[in-house]
N, C-alpha and C positions, 0 to 999 in steps of 0.2 A: 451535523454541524451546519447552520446557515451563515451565520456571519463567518467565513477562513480568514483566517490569517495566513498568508505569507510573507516568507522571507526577503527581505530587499535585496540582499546579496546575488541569493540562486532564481529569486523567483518561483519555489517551491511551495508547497502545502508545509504549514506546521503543524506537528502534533504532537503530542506525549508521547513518553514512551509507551503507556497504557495503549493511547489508542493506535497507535502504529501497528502492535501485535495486535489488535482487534481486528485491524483494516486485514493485513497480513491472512492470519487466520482465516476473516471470515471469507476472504478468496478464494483458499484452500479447500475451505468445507465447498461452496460452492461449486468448484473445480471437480472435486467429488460426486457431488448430485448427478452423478448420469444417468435414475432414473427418472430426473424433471428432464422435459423436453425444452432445457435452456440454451441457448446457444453460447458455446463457451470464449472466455477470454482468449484475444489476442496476445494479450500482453496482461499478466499478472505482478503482482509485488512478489517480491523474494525476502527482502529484508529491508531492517531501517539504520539508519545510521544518523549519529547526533551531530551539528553543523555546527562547525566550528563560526558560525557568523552572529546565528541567533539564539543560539545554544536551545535549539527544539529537534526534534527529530523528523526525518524525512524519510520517504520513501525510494526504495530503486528496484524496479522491475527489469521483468527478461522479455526479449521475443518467445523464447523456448518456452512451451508452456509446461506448470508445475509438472514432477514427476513423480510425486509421493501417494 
């Protein structure tokens, strides 16, 4: 995505729902790859949830990294 949109409320990233679980996901898989020599997230997405401001969905992450 080059042109983001955010929300003027939160100041957040908008996205679909579509791509929220994309975003979401492809962390996940990522998180995974322990046999690339990536260096992993500090802080990954957990889940999205829909804003009641701009009615798109956002993301919210953990310190904790994934545990799946």
């Amino acid at each position: 995505m080059v042109n983001a949109e955010y929300c003027e409320a939160t100041n957040k990233k908008k996205y679909s729902r579509r791509e929220a679980g994309e975003v979401i996901n492809s962390a996940r898989r990522n998180y995974r790859g322990q046999h690339l020599k990536k260096k992993r997230a500090k802080i990954t997405p957990q889940r999205c949830y829909k804003c009641e401001h701009c009615n798109a969905f956002h993301l919210t992450s953990s310190k904790t990294p994934y545990k799946g």
